[in-house]
C-alpha positions in Angstrom: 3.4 -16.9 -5.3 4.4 -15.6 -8.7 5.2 -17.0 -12.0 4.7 -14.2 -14.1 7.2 -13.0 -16.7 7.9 -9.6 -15.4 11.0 -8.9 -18.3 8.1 -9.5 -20.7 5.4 -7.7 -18.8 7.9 -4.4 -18.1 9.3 -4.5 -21.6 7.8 -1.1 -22.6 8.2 0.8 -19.3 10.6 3.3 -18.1 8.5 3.9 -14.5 7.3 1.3 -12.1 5.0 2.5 -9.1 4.4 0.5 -6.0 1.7 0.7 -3.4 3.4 0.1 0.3 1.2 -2.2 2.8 -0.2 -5.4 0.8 1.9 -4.8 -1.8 5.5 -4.6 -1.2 5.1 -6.4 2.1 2.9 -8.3 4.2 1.9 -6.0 6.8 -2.0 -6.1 6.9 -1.6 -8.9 9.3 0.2 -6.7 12.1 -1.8 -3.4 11.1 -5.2 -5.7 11.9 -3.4 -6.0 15.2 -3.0 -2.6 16.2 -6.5 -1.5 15.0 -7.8 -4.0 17.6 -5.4 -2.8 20.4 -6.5 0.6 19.6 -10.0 0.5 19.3 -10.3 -2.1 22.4 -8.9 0.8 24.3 -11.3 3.2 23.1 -14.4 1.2 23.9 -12.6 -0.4 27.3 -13.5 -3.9 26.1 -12.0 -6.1 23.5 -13.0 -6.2 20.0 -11.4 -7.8 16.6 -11.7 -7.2 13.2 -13.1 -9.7 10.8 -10.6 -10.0 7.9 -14.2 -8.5 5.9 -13.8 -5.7 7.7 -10.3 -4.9 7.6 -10.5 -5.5 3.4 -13.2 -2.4 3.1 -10.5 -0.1 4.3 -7.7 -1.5 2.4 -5.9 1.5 0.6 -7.3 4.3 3.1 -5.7 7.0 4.8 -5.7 6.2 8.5 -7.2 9.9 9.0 -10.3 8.8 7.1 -10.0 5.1 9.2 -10.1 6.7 12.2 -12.9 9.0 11.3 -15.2 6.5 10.3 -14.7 5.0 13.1 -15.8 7.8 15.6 -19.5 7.4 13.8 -19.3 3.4 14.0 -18.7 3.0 17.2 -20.1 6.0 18.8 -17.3 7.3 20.5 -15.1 10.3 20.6 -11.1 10.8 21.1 -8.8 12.6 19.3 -8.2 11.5 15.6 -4.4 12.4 15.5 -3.6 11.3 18.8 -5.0 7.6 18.3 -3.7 7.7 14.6 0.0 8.2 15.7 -0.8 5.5 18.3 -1.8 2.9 16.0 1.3 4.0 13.8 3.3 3.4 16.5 2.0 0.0 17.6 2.3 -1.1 13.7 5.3 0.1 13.2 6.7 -2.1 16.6 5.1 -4.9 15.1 6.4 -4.7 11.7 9.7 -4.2 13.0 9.9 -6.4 15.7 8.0 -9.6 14.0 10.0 -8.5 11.0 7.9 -8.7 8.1 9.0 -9.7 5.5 8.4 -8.6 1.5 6.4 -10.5 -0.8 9.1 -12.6 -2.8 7.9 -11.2 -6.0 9.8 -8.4 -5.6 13.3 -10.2 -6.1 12.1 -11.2 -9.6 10.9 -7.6 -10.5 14.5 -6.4 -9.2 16.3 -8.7 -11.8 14.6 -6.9 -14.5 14.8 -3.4 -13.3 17.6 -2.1 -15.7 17.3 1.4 -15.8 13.6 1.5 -15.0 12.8 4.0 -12.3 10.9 2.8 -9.3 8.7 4.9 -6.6 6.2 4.1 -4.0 3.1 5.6 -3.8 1.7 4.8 -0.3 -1.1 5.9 1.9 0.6 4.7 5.1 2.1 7.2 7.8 5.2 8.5 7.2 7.0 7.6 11.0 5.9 3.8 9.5 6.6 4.2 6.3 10.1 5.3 6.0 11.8 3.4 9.0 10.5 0.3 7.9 11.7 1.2 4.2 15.3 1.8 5.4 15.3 -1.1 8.2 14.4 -3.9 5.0 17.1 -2.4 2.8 14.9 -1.8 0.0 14.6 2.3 0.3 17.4 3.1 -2.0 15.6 1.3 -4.8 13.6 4.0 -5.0 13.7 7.4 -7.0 11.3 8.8 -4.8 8.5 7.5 -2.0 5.1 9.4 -2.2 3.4 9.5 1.2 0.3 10.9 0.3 -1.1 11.6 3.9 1.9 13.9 4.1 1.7 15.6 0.9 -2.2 15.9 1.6 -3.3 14.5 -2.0 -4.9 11.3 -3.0 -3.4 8.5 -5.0 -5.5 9.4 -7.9 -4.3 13.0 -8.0 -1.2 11.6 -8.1 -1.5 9.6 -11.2 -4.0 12.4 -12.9 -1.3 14.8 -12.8 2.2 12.2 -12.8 4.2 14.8 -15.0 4.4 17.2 -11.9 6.1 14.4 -10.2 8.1 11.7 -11.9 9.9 11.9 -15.1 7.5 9.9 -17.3 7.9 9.6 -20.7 4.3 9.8 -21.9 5.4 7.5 -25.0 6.1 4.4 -22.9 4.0 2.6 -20.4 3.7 3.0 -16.1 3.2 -0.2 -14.3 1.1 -0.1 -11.2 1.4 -2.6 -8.3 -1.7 -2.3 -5.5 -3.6 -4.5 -3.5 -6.3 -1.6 -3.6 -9.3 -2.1 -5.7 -10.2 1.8 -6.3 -6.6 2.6 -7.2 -6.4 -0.2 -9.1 -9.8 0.9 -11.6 -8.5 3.7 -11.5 -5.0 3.1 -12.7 -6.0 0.9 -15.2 -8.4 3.6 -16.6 -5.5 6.3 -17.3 -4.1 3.3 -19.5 -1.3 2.3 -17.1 -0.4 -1.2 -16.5 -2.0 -3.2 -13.2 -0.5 -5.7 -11.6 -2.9 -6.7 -8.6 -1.3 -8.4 -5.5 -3.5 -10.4 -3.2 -3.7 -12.3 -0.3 -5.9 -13.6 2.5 -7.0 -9.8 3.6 -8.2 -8.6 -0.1 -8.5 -12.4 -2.0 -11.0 -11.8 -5.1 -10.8 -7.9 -5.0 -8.7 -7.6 -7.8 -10.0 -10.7 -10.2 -10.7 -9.3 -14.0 -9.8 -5.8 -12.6 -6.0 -6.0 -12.7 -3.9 -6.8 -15.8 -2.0 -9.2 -14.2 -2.6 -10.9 -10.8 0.4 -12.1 -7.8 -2.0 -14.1 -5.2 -0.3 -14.8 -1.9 
């Protein structure tokens, strides 16, 4: 839950950024879900992820996910044909289970103003939008960043944000993330972190972020 003063905390900013999964909404728990379907498949047996495991790769790229995998497990498939897979089972899940965004949000929306808001996410884009636009939230949004799709990082992103939002470089960016590197390194180019956490990530983000929503 939140009680943080997010008028007083977004005072000075004219740009608010938010990460997608494990921040906006709580989806980790149905993404955990269609690693295991997934990888079970691979291997022919079944196998879970510890929520320890599914932490380390909070804030990946499913590309890198998948490759990493290939070398843990031994096996071999096709990376982009077991990435849409898992994007597909997710996105079901999400859908179907319909889950739901963390309440903070509401609060943050009371205080928008004229405040421009974006997403910066490193989820698919055949998740990411339909899930945006099912929730009614995607018109809230100047602009969604899908970084698998654009083929940058998060951190290029925010290294070079004057190629892609209008940012006045005389007021302040807040950053919402449930990721720990994007987090260190939002909070080194000055911006402001607020850290959101819950039973995937819990501790991740203590004395890192500015500011801290624990779910």
């Amino acid at each position: 839950m939140s009680d943080l003063d997010f008028k007083n905390i977004l005072s000075d900013c004219d740009c608010v950024m938010f990460d997608f999964d494990g921040t906006l909404m709580d989806t980790d728990k149905y993404h955990i879900v269609a690693h295991n379907k997934v990888i079970s498949e691979v291997l022919g047996k079944d196998y879970s992820f510890t929520h320890e495991q599914f932490a380390k790769i909070i804030g990946k790229k499913d590309i890198e996910i998948f490759t990493d995998y290939k070398k843990q497990f031994n096996v071999d498939y096709d990376i982009d044909e077991i990435v849409t897979k898992k994007t597909i089972i997710a996105r079901d899940l999400i859908l179907d289970k319909s889950a739901k965004l963390f309440n903070y949000f509401d609060d943050v929306l009371k205080v928008k103003g004229d405040k421009k808001f974006y997403i910066a996410s490193n989820q698919d884009e055949r998740l990411l939008f339909p899930v945006l636009k099912e929730k009614g939230i995607y018109d809230y949004f100047e602009k969604v960043f899908c970084c698998p799709k654009m083929n940058i990082e998060k951190e290029y992103l925010y290294n070079h944000l004057s190629e892609f939002i209008d940012h006045s470089e005389s007021r302040k960016l807040a950053v919402f993330e449930d990721s720990k590197a994007v987090t260190i390194h939002a909070k080194k180019l000055g911006f402001i972190t607020i850290g959101v956490e819950s039973n995937f990530n819990r501790g991740n983000l203590q004395n890192l972020s500015d500011y801290l929503i624990s779910y």
